[in-house]
C-alpha positions in Angstrom: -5.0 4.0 28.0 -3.4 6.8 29.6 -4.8 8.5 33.3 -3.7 12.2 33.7 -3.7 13.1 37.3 -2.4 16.6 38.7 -1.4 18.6 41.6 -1.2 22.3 41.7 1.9 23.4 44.1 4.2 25.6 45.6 4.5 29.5 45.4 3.9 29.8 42.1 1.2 27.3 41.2 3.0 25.4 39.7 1.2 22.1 38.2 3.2 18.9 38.8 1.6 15.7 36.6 1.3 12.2 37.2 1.2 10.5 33.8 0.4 6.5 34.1 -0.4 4.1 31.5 -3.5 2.1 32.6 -2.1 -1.1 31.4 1.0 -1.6 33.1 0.1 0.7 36.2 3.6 2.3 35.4 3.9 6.0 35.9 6.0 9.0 35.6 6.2 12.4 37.5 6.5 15.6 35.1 7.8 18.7 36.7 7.9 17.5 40.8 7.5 21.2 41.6 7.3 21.9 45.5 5.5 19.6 48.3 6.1 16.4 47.5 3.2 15.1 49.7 0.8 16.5 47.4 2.6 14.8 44.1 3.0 11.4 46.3 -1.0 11.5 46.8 -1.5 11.5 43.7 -0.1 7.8 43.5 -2.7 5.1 44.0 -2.0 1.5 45.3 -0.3 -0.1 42.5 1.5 2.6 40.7 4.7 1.9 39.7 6.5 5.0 39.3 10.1 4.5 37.1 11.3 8.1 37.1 11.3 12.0 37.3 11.2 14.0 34.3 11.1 17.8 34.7 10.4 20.0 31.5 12.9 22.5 32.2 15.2 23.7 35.3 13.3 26.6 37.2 12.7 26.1 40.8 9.4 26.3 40.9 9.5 22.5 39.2 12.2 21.1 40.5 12.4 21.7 44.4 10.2 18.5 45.3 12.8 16.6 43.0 15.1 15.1 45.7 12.5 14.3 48.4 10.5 12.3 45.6 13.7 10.2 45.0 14.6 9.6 48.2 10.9 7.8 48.7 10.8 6.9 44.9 13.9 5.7 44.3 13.7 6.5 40.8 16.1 8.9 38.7 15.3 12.0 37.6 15.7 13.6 34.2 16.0 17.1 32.5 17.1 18.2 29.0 21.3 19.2 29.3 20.7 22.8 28.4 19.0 23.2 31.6 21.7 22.1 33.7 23.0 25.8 33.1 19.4 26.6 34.8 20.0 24.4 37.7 23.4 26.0 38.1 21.9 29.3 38.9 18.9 27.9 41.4 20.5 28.7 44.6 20.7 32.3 43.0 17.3 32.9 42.0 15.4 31.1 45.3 17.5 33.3 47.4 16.3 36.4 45.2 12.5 35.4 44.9 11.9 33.1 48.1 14.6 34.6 50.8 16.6 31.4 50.9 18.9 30.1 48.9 18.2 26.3 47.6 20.1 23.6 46.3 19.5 22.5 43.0 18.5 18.7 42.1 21.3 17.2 40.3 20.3 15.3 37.4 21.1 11.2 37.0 20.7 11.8 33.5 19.5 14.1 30.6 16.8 14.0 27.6 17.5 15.2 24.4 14.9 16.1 21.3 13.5 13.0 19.8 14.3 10.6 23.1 11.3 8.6 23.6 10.3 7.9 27.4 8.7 4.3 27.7 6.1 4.4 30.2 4.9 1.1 30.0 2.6 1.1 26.8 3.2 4.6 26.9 5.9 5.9 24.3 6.7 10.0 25.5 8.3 11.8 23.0 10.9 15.0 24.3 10.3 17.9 22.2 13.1 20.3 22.5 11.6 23.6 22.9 14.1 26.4 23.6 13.0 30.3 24.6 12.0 30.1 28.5 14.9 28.4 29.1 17.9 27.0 26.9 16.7 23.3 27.6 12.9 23.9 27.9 11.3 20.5 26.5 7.7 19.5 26.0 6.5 16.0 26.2 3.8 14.4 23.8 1.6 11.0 24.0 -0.8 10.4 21.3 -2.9 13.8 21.7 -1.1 15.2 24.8 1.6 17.3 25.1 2.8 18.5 28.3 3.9 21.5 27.5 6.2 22.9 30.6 6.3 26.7 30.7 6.5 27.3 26.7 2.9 27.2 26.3 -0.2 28.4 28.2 -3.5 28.5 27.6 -3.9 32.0 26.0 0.0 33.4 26.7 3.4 31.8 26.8 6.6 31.4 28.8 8.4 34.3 30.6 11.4 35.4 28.7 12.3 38.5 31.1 14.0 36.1 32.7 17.8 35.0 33.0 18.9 32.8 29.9 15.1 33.1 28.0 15.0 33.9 24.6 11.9 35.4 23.3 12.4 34.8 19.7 13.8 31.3 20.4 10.1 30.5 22.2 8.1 32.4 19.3 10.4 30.0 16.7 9.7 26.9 18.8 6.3 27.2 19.5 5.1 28.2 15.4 7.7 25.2 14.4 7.5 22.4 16.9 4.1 23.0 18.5 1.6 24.5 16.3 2.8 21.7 13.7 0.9 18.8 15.9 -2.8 18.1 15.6 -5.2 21.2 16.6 -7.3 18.3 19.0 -3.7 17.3 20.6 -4.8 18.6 24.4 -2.0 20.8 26.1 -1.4 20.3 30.2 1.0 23.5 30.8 2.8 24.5 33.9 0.9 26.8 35.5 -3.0 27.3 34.7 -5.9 25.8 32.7 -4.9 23.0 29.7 -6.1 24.2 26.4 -5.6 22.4 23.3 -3.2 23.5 20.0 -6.2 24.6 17.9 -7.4 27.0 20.8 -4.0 28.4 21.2 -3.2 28.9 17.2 -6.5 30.6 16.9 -6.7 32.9 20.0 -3.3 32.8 21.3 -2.1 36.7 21.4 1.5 36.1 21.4 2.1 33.7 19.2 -0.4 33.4 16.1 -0.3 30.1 13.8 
């Protein structure tokens, strides 16, 4: 059995989630977004976390990445289409927080169809293109953590440098609102929903 455990952090809000699989006591850390000692409370006596997986390469889920390896000593992960995201970090912290940061650097990348093992646990990488060019979601059984491609009641920001807003229209209709309406969705920023909610009432994308 999975336990879902979260911390909401950093300028934006962002949520950071500790997935573990109650089994094994192994974890992993989704989107290590800003103040790592909130995301390292989250980890009980026990925990075993084996690595870092972020859902796509904006600061606002990344910049706790290097201080959670250091104490972790685990790698951390991101789709290769994002790396041209992490390229640009220093750029965009400097224009939205006033200081120029420096971007995680990746021990390896995901792909679509990679399947994380976390201990029982078998997380699936959907690719899921339009907020960024590497955005990816990650599904479990019924839940998807969904990154910034899909919010309860809106979507991903595609105002941005490298978005795509048909790209995230196409992937969310093709790749998202093709799984189970019950499959429960944690998103980035704000309140989970679930697929059903979103295909019904969701005003920018309808099934």
């Amino acid at each position: 059995m999975e336990r879902i455990y979260q911390a909401t952090v950093g300028a934006l809000r962002s949520n950071s989630y500790l997935l573990v699989d109650g089994g094994s006591s192994e974890a992993i850390i989704i989107d290590a977004g800003d103040e790592p000692h909130k995301i390292l409370a989250m980890l009980k006596p026990g925990f075993k976390v084996r690595r870092i997986v972020a859902t796509h390469g904006h600061f606002d889920h990344v910049l706790a990445v290097d201080d959670l390896r250091e104490a972790l000593g685990v790698e951390f992960l991101i789709h290769r289409e994002d790396q041209a995201v992490l390229d640009i970090l220093p750029e965009s912290t400097l224009r939205i927080l006033g200081v120029s940061l420096k971007p995680p650097k990746p021990d390896a990348y995901i792909e679509d169809g990679d399947i994380i093992q976390v201990g029982g646990l078998a997380l699936k990488v959907i690719h899921t293109p339009g907020h960024s060019p590497g955005s990816s979601c990650l599904l479990t059984g019924r839940t998807l953590f969904s990154g910034d491609t899909l919010f309860a009641g809106s979507i991903g920001r595609t105002d941005i440098p490298l978005a795509d807003p048909e790209r995230i229209v196409e992937s969310i209709k093709a790749k998202l609102y093709t799984l189970p309406d019950d499959t429960v969705v944690y998103p980035g920023h704000g309140l989970q929903t679930t697929i059903g909610s979103e295909k019904r009432t969701n005003p920018f994308v309808r099934a």
